[in-house]
N, C-alpha and C positions, 0 to 999 in steps of 0.2 A: 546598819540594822534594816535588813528588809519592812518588818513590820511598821517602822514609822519612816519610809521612803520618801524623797522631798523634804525631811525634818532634820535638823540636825540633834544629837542630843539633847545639847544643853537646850534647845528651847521645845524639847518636850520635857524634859525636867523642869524649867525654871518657864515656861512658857502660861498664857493664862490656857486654863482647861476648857474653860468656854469655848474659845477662839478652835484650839485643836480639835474638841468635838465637832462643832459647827463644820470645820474644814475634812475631817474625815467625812462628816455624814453626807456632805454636799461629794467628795467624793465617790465614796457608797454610792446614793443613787444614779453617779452618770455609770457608775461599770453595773448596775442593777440595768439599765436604760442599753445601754450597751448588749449586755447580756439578752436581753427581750428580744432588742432589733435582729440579733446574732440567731435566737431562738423560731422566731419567723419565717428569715431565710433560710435554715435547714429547713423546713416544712416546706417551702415553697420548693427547694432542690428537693426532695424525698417526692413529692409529689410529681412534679417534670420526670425523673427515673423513674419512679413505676410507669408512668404512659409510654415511654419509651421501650421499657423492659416489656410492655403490652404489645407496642409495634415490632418488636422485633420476635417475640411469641409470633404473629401473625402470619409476618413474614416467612421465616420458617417453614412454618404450616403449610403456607401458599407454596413454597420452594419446592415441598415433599409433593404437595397435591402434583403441581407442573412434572416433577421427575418421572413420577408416576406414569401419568399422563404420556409422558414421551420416553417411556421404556428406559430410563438412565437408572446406573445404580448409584447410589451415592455414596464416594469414598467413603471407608471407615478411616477415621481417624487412630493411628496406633502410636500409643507412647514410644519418642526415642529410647535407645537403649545408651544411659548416657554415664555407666558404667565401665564401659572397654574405652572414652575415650584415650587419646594419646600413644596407642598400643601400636 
């Protein structure tokens, strides 16, 4: 049974209830604890990517300005045609 993992049956049936709550709840709060630490770190990753996603906006920017500047065109990008492969 997923839901009592670590338990065998008979000693959540025949087990004292005390004992099982105490150990679920003490459980509980490390995946609650877990979950927080887990919750943080995405915010710290989410924040790193956007500055990034900022630098590389920039760059860009700066890329087009330079092109500009010294007369280049800038390849257009055109989707493969990747329908007729193997023909």
């Amino acid at each position: 049974m997923g839901l009592w993992k670590g338990f065998k049956l008979f000693e959540v049936l025949d087990g004292n209830k005390r004992t099982l709550i105490a150990v679920l709840s003490e459980q509980l709060a490390l995946t609650n604890q877990a979950l927080e630490g887990m919750s943080e770190e995405m915010k710290v990753v989410q924040k790193d990517r956007r500055k990034l996603e900022d630098k590389v906006g920039k760059l860009e920017a700066r890329i087009q300005q330079l092109e500009k500047l010294a007369g280049v065109q800038a390849p257009v990008n055109e989707p493969e045609d990747t329908d007729n492969k193997g023909e």
